[in-house]
C-alpha positions as CSV (number, residue, x, y, z in Angstrom):
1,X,123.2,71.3,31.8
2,X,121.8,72.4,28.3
3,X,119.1,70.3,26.6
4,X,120.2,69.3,23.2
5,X,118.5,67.0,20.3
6,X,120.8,64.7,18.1
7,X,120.9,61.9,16.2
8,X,122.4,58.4,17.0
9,X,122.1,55.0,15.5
10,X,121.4,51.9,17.7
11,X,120.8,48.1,16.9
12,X,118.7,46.0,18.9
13,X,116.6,42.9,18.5
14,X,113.0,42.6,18.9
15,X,110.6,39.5,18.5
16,X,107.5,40.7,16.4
17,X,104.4,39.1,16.3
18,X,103.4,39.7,12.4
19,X,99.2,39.7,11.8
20,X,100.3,36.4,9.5
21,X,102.0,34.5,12.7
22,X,99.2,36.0,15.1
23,X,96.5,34.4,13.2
24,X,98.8,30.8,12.7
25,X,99.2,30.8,16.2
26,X,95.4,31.1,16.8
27,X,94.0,28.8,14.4
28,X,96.0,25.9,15.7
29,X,95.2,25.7,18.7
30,X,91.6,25.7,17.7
31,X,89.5,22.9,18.2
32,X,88.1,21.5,14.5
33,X,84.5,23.0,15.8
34,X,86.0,25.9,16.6
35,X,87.8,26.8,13.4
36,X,84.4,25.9,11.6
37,X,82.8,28.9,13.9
38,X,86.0,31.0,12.7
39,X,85.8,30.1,9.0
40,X,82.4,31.0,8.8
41,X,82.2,34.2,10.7
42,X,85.4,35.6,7.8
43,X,83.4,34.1,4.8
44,X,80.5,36.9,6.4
45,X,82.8,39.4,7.4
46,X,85.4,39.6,4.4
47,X,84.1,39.7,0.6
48,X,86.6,38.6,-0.8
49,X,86.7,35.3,0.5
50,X,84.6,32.6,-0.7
51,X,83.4,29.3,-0.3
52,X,85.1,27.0,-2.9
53,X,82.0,24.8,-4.7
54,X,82.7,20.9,-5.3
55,X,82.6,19.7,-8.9
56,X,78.9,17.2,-8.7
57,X,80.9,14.3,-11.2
58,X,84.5,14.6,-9.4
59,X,84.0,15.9,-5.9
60,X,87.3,18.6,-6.3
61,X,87.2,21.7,-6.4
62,X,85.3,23.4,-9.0
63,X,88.4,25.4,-11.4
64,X,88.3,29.0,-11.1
65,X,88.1,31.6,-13.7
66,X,90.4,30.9,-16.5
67,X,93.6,33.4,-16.9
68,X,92.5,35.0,-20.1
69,X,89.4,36.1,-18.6
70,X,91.7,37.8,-15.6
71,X,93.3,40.4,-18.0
72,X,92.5,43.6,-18.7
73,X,89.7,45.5,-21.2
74,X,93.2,46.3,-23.8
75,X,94.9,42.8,-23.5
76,X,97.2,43.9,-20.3
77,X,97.6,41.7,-17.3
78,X,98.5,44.6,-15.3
79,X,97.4,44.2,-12.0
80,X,97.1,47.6,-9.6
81,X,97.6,45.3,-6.7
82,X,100.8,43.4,-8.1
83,X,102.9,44.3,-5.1
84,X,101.0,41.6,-3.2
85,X,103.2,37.9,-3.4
86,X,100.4,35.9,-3.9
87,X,103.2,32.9,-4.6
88,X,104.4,33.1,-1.0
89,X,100.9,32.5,0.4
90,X,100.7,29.1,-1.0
91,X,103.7,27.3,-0.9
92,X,103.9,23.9,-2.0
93,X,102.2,21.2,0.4
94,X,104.1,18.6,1.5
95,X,104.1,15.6,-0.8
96,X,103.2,13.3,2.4
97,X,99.8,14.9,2.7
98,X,96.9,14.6,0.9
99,X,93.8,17.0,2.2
100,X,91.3,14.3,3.0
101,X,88.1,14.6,0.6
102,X,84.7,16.2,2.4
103,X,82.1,12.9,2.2
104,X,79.0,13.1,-0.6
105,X,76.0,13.4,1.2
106,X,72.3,13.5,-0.2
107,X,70.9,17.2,0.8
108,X,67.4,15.4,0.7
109,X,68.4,13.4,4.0
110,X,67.9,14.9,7.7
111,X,71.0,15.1,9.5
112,X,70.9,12.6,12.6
113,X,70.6,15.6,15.2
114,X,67.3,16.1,13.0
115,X,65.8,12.5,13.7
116,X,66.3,12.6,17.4
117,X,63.3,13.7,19.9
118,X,64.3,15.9,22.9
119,X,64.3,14.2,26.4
120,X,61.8,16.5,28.6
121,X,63.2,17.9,31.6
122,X,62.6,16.6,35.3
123,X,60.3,19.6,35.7
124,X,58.2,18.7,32.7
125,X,58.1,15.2,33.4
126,X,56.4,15.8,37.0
127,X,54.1,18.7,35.4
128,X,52.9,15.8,32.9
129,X,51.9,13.5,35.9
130,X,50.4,16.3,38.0
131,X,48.3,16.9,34.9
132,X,46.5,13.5,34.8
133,X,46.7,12.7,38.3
134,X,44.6,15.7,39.6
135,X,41.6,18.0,38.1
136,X,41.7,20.4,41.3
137,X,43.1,23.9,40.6
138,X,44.2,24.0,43.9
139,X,47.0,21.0,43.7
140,X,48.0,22.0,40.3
141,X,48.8,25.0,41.7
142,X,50.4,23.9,45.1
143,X,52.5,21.3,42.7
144,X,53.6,23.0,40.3
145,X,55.4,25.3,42.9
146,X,56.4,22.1,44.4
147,X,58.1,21.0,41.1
148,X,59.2,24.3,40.7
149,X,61.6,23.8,43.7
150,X,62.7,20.5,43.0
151,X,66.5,20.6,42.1
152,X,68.1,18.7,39.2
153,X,68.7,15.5,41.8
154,X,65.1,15.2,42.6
155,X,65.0,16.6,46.4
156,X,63.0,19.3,47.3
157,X,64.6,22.2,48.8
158,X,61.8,24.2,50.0
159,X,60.1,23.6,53.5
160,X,56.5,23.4,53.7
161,X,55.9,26.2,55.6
162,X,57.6,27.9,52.0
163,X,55.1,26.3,49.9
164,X,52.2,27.4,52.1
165,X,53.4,31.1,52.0
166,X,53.9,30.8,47.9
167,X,50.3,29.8,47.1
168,X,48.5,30.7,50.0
169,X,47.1,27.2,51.1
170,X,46.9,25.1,54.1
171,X,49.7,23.0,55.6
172,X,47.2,20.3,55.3
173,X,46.6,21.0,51.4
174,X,50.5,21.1,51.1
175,X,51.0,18.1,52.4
176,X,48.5,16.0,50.5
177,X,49.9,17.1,47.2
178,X,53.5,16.2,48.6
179,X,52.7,12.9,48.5
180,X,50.7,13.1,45.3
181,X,54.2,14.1,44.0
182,X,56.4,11.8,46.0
183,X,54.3,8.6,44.2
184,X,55.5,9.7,41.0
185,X,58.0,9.0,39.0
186,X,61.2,8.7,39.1
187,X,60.5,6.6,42.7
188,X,61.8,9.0,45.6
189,X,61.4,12.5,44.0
190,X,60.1,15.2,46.1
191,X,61.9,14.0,49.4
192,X,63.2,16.1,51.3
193,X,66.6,14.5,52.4
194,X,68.2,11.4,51.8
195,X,66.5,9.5,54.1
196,X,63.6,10.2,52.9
197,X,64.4,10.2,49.1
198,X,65.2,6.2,49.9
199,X,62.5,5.2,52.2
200,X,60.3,6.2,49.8
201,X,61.8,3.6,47.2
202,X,62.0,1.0,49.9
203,X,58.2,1.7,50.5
204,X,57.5,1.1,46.7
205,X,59.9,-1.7,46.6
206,X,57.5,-3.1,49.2
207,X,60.4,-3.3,52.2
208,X,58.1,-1.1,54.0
209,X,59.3,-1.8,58.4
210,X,62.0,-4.3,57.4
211,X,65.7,-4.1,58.6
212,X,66.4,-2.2,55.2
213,X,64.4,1.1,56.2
214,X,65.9,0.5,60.0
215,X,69.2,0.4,58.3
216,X,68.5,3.8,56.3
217,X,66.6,5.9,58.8
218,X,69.0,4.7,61.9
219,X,72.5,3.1,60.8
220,X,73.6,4.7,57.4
221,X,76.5,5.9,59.5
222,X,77.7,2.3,60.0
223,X,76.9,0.8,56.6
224,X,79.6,4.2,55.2
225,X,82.2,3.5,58.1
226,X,82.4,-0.5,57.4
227,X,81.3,-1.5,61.0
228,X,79.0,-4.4,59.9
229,X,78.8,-6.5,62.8
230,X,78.0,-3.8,65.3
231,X,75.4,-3.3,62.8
232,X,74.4,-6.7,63.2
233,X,74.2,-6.6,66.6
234,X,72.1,-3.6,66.4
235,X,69.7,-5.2,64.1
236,X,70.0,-8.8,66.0
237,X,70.5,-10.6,62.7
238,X,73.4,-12.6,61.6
239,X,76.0,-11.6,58.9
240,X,74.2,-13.5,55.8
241,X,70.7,-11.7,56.7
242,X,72.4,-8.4,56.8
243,X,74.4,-8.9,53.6
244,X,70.9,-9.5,52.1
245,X,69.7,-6.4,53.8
246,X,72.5,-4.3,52.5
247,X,72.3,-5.7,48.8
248,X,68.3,-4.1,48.9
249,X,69.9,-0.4,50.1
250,X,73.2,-0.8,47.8
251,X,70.5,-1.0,45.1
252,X,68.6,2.3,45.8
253,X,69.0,5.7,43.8
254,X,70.4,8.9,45.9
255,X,70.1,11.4,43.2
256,X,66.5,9.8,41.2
257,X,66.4,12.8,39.1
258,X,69.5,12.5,37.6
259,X,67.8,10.3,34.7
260,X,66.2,13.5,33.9
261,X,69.1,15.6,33.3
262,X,68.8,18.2,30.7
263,X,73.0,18.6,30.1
264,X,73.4,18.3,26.7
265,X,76.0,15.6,24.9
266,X,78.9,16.5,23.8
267,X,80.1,15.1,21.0
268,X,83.7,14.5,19.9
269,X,85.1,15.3,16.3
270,X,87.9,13.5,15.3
271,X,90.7,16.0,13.8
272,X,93.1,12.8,13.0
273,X,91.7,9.5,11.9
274,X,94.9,6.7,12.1
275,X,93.9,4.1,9.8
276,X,95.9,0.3,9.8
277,X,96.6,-0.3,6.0
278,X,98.8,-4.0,6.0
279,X,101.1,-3.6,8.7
280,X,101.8,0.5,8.3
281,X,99.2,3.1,9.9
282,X,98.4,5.7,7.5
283,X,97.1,9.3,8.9
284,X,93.9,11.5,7.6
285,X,94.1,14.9,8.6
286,X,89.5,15.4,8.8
287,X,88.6,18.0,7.0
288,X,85.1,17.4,7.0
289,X,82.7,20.0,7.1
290,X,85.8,22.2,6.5
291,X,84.8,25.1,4.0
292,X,87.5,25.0,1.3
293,X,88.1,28.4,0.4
294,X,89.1,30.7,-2.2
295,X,89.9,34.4,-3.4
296,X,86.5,35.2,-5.3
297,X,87.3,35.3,-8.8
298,X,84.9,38.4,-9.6
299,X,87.3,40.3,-7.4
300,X,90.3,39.3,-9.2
301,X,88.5,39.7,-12.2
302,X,87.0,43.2,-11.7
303,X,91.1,44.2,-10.1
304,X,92.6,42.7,-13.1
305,X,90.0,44.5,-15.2
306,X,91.2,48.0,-14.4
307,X,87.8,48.8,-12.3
308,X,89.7,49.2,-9.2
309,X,91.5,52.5,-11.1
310,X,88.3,54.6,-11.0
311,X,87.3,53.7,-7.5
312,X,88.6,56.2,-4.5
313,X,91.9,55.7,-2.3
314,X,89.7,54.6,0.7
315,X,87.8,51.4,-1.5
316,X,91.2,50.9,-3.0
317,X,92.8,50.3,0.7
318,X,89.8,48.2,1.7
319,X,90.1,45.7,-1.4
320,X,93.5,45.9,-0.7
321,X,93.2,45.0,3.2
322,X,90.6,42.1,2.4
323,X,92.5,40.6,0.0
324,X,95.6,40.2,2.6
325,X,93.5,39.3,5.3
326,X,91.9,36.0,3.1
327,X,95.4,35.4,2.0
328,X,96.3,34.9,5.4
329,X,93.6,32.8,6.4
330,X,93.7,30.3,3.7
331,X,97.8,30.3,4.4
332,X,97.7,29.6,7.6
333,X,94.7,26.8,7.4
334,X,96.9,25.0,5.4
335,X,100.0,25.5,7.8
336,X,97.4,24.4,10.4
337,X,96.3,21.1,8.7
338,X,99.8,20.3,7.8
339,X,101.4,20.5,11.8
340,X,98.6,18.4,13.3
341,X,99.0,15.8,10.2
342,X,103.0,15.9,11.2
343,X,102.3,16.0,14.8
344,X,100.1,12.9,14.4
345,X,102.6,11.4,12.3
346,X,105.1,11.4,15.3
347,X,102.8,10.6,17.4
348,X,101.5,7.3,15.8
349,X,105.7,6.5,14.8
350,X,107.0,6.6,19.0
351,X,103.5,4.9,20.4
352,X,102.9,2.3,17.6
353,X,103.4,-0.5,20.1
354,X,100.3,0.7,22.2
355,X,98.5,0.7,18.6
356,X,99.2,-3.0,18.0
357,X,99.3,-4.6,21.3
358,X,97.2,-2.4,23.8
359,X,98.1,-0.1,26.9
360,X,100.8,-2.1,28.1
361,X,102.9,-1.2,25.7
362,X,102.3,2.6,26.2
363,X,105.7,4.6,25.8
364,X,106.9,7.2,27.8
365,X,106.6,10.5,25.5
366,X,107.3,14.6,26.6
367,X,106.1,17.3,23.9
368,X,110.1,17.8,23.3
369,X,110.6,13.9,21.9
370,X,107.9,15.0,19.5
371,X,109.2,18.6,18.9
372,X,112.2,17.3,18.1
373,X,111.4,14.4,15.9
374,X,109.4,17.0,13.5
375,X,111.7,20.6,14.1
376,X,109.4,22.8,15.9
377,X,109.1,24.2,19.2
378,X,107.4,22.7,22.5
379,X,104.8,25.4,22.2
380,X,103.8,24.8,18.9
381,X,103.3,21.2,19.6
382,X,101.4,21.7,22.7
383,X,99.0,23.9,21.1
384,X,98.7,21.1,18.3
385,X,97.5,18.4,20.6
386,X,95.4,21.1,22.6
387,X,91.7,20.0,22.3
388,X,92.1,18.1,19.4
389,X,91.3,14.3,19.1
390,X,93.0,11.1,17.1
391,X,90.0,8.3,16.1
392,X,92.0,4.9,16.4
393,X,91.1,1.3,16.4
394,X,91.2,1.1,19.8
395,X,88.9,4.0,20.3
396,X,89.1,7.9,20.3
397,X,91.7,9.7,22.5
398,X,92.3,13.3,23.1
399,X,96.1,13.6,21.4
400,X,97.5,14.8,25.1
401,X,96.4,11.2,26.1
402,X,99.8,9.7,24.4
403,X,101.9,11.9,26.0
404,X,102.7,10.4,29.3
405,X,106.0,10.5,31.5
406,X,108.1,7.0,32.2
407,X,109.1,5.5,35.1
408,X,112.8,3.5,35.6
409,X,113.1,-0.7,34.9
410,X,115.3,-2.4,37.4
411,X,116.6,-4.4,34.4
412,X,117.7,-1.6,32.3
413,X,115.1,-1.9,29.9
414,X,113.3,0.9,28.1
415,X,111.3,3.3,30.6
416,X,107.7,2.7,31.1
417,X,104.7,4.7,30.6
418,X,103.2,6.2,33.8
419,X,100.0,5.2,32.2
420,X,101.3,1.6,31.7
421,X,102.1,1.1,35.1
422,X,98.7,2.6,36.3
423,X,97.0,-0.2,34.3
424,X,99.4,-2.9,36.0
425,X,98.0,-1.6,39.4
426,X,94.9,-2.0,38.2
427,X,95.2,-5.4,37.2
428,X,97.1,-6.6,40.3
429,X,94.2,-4.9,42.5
430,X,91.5,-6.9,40.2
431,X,93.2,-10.2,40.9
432,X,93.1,-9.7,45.1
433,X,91.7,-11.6,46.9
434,X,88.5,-9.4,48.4
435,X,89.0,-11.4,51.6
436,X,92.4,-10.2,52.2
437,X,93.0,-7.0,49.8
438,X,96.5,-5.4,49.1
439,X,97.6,-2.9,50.8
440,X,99.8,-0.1,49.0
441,X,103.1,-1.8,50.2
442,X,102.4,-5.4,49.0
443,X,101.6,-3.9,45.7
444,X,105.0,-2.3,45.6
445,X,106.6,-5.5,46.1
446,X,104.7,-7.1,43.1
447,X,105.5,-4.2,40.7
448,X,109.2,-4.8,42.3
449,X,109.0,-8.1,41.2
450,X,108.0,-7.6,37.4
451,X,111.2,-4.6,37.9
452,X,109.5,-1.4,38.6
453,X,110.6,0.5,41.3
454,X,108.4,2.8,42.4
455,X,107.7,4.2,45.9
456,X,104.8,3.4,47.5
457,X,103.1,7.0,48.3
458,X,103.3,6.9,44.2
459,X,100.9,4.2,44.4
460,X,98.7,5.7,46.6
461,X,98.7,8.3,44.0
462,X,97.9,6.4,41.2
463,X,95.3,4.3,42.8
464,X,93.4,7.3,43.6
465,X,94.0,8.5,40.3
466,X,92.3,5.1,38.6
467,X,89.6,5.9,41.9
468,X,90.5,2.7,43.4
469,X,89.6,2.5,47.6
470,X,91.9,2.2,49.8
471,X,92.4,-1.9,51.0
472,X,90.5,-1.6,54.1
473,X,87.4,0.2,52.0
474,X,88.0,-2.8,49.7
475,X,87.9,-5.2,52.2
476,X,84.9,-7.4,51.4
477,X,82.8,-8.3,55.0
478,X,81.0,-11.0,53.5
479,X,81.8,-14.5,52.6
């Protein structure tokens, strides 16, 4: 059979991702940090964009270059770049939203992060004591490679036969300086298990020999597994002794140098503050420390100008890309602030029950019942609520934390929050009596009484969920 070319016409459908929808769909589901990082990183990289100034009597934005300055040398406003729609890159904003205002702050002022002094280390904090506890060359040195494998809870985990090999010294020298170490503080750092880690702060809690330290070095097993009165037996106490006993361990630190942590804080931005004006909530979209941006008006200027006409094909093409490409950003930061202001807006309208009156009145809510209240997709709203967080009067939540699914009412009410009835368990579980606590299956008959219906493995699952013990952990051995 013959090879042959020819020409045919065929239609088809194809779902393309423009640079324009690419970049939307990036920016939202940015965190408000994030986009900050992002904003700044295009005001560096593209020259064309720039960084809006504020107006020092008003606070808006400072007005650009006037239009008459934008034409040409011979009274022309012909622009070489005219076959870019700068009208379809800023479409009206919604009349429901209002950008919120950045704050006025004094530059002469520190910023908090500025007036706050660093917490040393666990590492440092020993190397301070070892310091001015010891002039000898030969325990600073054995100590600091003591400290120097001493992990972030405070245990050592190197033997001393390790230590002696490291710094070439004695098991004898090792030793002493161990316990140089082990009476500083935080009480019961340096041990080398968990035992010792506690005896250590039962020794400086002056319980040295009593029924606590038996209790710790011989019956840990017991006090984990519940079996007090074998352990009481064992001890040859009664049941009001060892309760005593058992408060003193309950009070001890496993982990003494987690107080020493060096994980930093993370801090939470609010991207939505939900304010309670009279009876209506009113939403503010945060855009502080949100550069407002702009095309520079020099490059307009110098385009409009003519200047552009003596420069080469490649600079042309380059203005010409840049020019797009801040276009697009400042576009789609608008789209951006707009969704999660109409996102929030949904939001706040199906849970404003939980708003006035607490968790109990949480709503059920899927991304489609917000999706459809506002006409987008599912997708777009779950990239909305996507690390982003709404500042309310009853405290900052992640905007995923509304969404919850619901579970049927017996008397053919509304359905009810997941998260609703999680708090319900809670409640029910607070109320026992620590004598006799509930098992799974009574507190399904209580929630069947109020009209829930739910099955009883589903409490099991909530209750592990709110980190509740089971009954017979709950169970209190003690009158």
């Amino acid at each position: 059979m013959a090879l042959e070319q020819k020409l045919s016409v065929k239609m088809s459908q194809r779902l393309v991702m423009t640079p324009s929808l690419q970049q939307a769909i990036k920016l939202l589901q940015m965190s408000k940090l994030e986009l900050v990082d992002e904003v700044q990183q295009e005001l560096l990289e593209n020259p064309v964009l720039e960084e809006a100034q504020l107006d020092a009597g008003t606070g808006e934005t400072a007005p650009e270059t006037p239009a008459e300055d934008n034409r040409a040398e011979d009274g022309s406003a012909d622009d070489p770049y005219s076959e870019i729609d700068y009208e379809s890159y800023f479409q009206e904003i919604d009349r429901d939203y209002v950008p919120k205002a950045p704050l006025e702050t004094r530059d002469d002022l520190p910023t908090f992060e500025n007036t706050l002094s660093e917490k040393p280390s666990l590492s440092e904090h020993l190397t301070w004591q070892l310091d001015l506890s010891t002039s000898s060359e030969t325990e600073k040195e054995i100590g600091r490679a003591i400290i120097g494998n001493i992990n972030e809870d405070g245990l050592l985990r190197a033997s001393v036969d390790e230590i002696e090999q490291l710094t070439d010294s004695s098991s004898e020298e090792v030793e002493a300086t161990l316990q140089l170490i082990q009476a500083f503080d935080p009480v019961g750092v340096a041990a080398r298990n968990l035992i010792e880690c506690l005896v250590l702060q039962l020794h400086h809690l002056g319980q040295e020999g009593t029924a606590a330290e038996t209790i710790v070095r011989e019956h840990l097993d017991k006090v984990q597994n519940r079996r007090f009165k074998e352990l009481a037996a064992a001890l040859e106490i009664d049941m009001e002794d060892l309760q005593a006993e058992l408060e003193i361990v309950r009070g001890l630190d496993p982990k003494p140098g987690q107080k020493y942590s060096s994980e930093d804080s993370r801090y939470v931005v609010p991207d939505v503050y939900v304010v309670k004006i009279d009876d209506e909530y009113q939403i503010l979209v945060n855009e502080d420390g949100l550069p407002r941006l702009r095309v520079s008006p020099v490059y307009r200027k110098m385009v409009a100008a003519g200047s552009a006409e003596k420069a080469s094909t490649e600079t042309k093409e380059y203005v010409r890309n840049k020019l797009r490409s801040a276009f697009r950003l400042i576009k789609s930061i608008e789209e951006r602030q707009r969704t999660i202001f109409k996102v929030a807006t949904a939001i706040v309208k199906f849970q404003k029950e939980f708003l006035d009156y607490g968790i109990d009145r949480m709503r059920p809510l899927v991304l489609k019942d917000v999706a459809d209240e506002i006409g987008m997709h599912e997708s777009t709203v779950s990239r909305v609520v996507n690390s982003k967080y709404m500042h309310t009067h009853r405290g900052v939540f992640e905007m995923r934390f509304f969404f919850h699914s619901g579970i049927s009412s017996r008397h053919g009410g509304d359905d009810i929050s997941s998260l609703s009835v999680k708090e319900k368990i809670r409640k029910i579980i607070a109320a026992e009596d620590e004598l006799k606590p509930l098992s799974d299956s009574a507190v399904v008959k209580l929630l069947k009484e109020e009209g829930l219906q739910i099955a009883r493995r589903t409490v099991a699952k909530y209750r592990e969920e709110l980190r509740i013990p089971s009954s017979s952990q709950r169970k209190r051995a003690f009158r």
